[in-house]
N, C-alpha and C positions, 0 to 999 in steps of 0.2 A: 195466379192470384185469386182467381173466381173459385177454386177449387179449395182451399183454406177457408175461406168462406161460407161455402157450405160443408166443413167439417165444424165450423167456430159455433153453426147455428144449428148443428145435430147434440153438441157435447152435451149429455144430461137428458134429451128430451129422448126418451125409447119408447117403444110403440109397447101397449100392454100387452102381458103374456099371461096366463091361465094356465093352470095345472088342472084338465079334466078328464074325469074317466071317460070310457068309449063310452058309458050310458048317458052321461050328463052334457057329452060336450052335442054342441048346438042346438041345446036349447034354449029356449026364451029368458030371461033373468031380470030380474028390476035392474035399472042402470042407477040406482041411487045406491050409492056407498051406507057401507055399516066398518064399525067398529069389530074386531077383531078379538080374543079374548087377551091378545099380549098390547093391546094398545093401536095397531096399526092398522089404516083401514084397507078394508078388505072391499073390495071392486063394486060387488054389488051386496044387494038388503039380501037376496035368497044366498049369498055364499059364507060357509061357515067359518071357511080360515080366508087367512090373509095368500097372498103368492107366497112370502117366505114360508109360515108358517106352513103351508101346504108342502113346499120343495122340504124344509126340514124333516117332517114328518112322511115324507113320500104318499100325502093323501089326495083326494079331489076336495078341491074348494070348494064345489057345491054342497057335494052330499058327504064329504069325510072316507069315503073307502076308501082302502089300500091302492096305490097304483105304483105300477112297476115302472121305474124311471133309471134311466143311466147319465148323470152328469160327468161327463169327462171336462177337464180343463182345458182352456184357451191355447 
């Protein structure tokens, strides 16, 4: 029963994910949210895409350059 329960209080809530290049990832970033150019917000004011917009495009959110990614399905 305890174990349902803590699936019932995960549904929906997922930890954030970043799409960064090796240059960009760990660095510092405003923690305030900006607007994205397709409408959705994007994590923080220094990043330029959204996470979708980034995985669509295979770019870094901060800076925009190309990043080599391999999505396989579930």
């Amino acid at each position: 029963m305890a174990e349902q329960k803590r699936e019932a209080d995960t549904v929906g809530n997922l930890k954030e994910s970043y799409l960064l290049c090796s240059h960009c990832d760990g660095q510092w970033v405003d923690a305030h949210p900006r607007t994205c150019a397709c409408g959705q917000p994007a994590t923080s004011r220094d990043f330029l895409l959204c996470l979708a917009c980034a995985l669509r495009s295979h770019r870094c959110q901060h800076c925009g350059t190309p990043v080599d990614i391999r999505i396989d399905s579930c």
